[in-house]
C-alpha positions as CSV (number, residue, x, y, z in Angstrom):
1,X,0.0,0.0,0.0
2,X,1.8,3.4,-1.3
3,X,1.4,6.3,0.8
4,X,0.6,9.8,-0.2
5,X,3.0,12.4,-0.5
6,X,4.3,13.2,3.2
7,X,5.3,16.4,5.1
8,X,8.3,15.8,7.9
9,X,7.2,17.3,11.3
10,X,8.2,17.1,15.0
11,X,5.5,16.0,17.5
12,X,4.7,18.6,20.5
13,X,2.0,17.2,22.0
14,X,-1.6,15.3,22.2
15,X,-4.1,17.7,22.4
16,X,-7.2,15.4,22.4
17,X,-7.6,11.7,21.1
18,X,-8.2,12.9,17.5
19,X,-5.8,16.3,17.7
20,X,-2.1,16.6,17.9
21,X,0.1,19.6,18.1
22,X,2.9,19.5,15.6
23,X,6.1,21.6,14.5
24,X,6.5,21.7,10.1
25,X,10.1,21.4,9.4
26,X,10.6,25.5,9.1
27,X,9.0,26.0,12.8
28,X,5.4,27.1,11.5
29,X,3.4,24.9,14.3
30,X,-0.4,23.0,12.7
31,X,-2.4,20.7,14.1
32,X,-2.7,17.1,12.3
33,X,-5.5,14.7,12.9
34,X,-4.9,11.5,14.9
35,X,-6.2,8.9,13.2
36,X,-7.0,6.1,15.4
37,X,-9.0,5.9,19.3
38,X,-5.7,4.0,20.8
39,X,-3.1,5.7,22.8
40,X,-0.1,4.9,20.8
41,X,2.0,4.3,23.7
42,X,6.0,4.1,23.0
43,X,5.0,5.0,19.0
44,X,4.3,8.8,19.6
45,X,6.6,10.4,21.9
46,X,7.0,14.3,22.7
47,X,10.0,15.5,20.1
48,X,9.8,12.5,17.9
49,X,9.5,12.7,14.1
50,X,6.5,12.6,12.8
51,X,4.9,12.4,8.8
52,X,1.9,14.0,7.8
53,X,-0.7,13.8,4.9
54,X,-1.5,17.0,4.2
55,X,-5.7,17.1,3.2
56,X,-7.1,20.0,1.1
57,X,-10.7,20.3,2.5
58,X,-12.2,23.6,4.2
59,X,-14.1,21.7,6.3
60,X,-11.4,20.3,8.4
61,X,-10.5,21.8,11.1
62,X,-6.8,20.1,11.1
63,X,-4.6,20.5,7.6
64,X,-3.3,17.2,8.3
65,X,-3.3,13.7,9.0
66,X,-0.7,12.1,11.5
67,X,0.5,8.8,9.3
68,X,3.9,7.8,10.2
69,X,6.1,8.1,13.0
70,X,9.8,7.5,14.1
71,X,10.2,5.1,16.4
72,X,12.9,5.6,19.4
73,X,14.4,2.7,18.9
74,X,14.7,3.4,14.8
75,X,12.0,2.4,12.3
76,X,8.6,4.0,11.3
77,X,5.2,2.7,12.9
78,X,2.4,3.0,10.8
79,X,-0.6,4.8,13.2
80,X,-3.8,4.8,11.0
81,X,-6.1,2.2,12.5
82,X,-7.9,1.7,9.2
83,X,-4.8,0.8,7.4
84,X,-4.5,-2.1,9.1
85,X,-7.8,-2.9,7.3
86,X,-6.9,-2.0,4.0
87,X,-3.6,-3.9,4.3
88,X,-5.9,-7.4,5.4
89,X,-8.1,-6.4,2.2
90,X,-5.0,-5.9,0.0
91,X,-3.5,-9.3,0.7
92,X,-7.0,-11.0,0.7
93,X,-7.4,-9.7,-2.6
94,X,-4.1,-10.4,-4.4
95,X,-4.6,-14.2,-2.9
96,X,-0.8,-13.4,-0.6
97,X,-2.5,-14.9,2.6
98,X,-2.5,-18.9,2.5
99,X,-4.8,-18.7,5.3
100,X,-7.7,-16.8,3.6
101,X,-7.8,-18.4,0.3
102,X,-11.1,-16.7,-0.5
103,X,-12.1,-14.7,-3.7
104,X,-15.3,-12.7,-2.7
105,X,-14.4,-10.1,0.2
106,X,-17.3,-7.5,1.8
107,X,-16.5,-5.0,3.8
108,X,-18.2,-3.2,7.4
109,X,-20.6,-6.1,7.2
110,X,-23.8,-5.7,9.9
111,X,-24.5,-8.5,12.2
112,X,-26.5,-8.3,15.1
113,X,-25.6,-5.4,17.3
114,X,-22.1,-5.0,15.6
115,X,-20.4,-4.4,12.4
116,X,-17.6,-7.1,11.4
117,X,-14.8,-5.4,9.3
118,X,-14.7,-8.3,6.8
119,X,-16.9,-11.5,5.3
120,X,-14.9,-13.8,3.5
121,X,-16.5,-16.2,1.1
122,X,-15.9,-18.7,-1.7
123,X,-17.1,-22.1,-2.9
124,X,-19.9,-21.6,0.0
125,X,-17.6,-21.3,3.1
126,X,-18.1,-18.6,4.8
127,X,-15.2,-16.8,6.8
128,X,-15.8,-13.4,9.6
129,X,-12.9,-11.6,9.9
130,X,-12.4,-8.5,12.4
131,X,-8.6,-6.9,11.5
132,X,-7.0,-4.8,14.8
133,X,-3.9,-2.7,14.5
134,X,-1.0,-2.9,16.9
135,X,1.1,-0.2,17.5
136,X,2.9,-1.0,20.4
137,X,5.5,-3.2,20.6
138,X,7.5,-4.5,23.6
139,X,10.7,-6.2,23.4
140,X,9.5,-7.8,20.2
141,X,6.0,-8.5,21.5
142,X,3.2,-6.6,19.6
143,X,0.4,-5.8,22.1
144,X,-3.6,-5.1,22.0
145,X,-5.4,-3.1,22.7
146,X,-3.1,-0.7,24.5
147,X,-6.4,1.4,26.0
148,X,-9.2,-0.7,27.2
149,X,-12.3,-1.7,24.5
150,X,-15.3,-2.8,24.9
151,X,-15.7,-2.7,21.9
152,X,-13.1,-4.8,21.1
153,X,-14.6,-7.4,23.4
154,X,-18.2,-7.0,21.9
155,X,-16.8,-8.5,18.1
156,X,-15.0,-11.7,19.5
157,X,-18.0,-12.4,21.3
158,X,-19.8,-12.2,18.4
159,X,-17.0,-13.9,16.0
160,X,-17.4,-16.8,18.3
161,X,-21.0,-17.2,18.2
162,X,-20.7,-17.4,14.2
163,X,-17.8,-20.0,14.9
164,X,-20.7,-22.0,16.7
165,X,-23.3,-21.6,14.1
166,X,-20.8,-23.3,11.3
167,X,-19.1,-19.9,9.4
168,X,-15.3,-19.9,10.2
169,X,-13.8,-16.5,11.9
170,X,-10.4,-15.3,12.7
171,X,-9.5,-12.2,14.3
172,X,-6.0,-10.1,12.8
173,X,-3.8,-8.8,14.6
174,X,-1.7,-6.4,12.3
175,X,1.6,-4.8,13.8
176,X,2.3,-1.8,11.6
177,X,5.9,-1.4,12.5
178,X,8.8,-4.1,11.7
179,X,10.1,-5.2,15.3
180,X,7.3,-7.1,16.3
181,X,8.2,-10.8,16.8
182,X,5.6,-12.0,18.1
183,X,1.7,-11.0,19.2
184,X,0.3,-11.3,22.4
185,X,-2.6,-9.4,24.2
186,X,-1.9,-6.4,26.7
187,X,-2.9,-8.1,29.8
188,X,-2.0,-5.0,31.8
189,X,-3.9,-2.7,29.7
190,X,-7.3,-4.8,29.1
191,X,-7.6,-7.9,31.0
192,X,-10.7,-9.1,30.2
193,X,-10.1,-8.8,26.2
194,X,-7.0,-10.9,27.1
195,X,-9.4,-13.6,28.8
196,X,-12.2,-13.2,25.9
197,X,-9.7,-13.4,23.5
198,X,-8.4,-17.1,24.9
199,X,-12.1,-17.4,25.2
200,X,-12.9,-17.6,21.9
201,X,-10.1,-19.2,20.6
202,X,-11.3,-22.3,22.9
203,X,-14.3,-21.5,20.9
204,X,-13.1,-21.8,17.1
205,X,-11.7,-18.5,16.4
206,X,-8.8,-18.4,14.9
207,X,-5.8,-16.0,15.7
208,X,-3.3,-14.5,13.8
209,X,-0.6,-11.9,13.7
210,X,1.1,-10.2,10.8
211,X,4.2,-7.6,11.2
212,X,5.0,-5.1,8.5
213,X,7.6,-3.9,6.7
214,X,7.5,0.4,6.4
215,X,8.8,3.0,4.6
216,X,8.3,6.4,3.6
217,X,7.1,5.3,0.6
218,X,4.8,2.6,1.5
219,X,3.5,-0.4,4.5
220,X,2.9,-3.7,3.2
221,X,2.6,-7.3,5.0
222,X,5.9,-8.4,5.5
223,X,5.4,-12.4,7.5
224,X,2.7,-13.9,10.0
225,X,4.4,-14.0,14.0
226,X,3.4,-16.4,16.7
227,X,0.6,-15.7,18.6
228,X,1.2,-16.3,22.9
229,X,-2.0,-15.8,24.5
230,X,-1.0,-17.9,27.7
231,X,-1.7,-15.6,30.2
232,X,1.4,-14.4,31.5
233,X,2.6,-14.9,35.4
């Protein structure tokens, strides 16, 4: 997936959850729109280098859109929630996932009381799919969520019960930065995703984990990780 044409700033500060204060590489300071609800812990730190989409619309109130950022150990993290999305529907697409060999993909499909990102289908098999982006990593272990979601519980719940009724599901874990070795969920942060999450993997749902490989230029899917969700002592 390329990226738009970027602008190099320096971070200041989080204003909001969808505002940041940023510095343009002559000193003019703007404000860039955050997109994504998590808290981007370790991926967007006060003074780090930052890359911005800039977005022509008198509407906005922000010029910008946060993309890309430095990390402090080196490397970019990708911090777009929805990317993670596109990149699942990229791969789907081009038939570069072995384990979702399917040719028909719909997308923000309704079921119930939520909305499942993706429904998967081909020779009649039927496969739910909810894609989550990780931006934190911790000595090699991509974590999620790193800010409590109910949300986030509400769709396994619900993959699970389509697991029971005979459709497969898998939840996606996508790490948008390249040090993530492995995937595990952020016990600290959320433990009772961490517990639904084991949950419904007793249940039928099947877990996976991607990192990605990013540059200025573009993210793309670069290998699956192992996923750990033994709960940690």
């Amino acid at each position: 997936m390329k990226f738009p044409p970027l602008t190099s700033a320096v971070f200041i500060k989080r204003d909001n959850r969808f505002t940041a204060s940023v510095r343009l590489e002559g000193g003019t300071p703007t404000a860039a729109h955050v997109p994504t609800t998590g808290r981007l812990t370790g991926a967007l730190v006060p003074g780090c280098r930052v890359w911005l989409e800039h977005v022509n619309n008198p509407k906005r109130k922000t010029p910008y859109t946060l993309l890309l950022t430095e990390l402090e150990g080196g490397g970019l993290c990708s911090v777009n929630a929805i990317t993670a999305n596109r990149l699942f529907k990229e791969v789907v697409s081009h038939q570069q996932l072995t384990a979702f060999p399917y040719e028909k993909i719909e997308s923000e499909v309704p079921h119930g009381r939520s909305r499942l990102d993706f429904r998967l289908s081909q020779n009649g098999t039927i496969c739910w799919v909810e894609a989550k982006s990780v931006t934190f990593v911790e000595d090699g272990i991509g974590r999620f969520p790193d800010a409590p979601t109910a949300r986030g519980r509400r769709h396994l719940e619900t993959l699970a019960k389509l697991a029971a009724n005979g459709d497969k599901a898998s939840v996606v874990f996508i790490a948008q930065r390249g040090d993530a070795e492995c995937f595990s969920p952020y016990e600290a942060i959320d433990p009772e995703f961490a517990e639904t999450l084991r949950q419904v993997h007793q249940a039928g749902v099947a877990v996976r984990a991607y990192r990605c490989d990013v540059s200025l230029d573009e993210i793309r899917i670069a290998a699956e990780i192992p996923v750990m969700l033994t709960q940690s002592k």
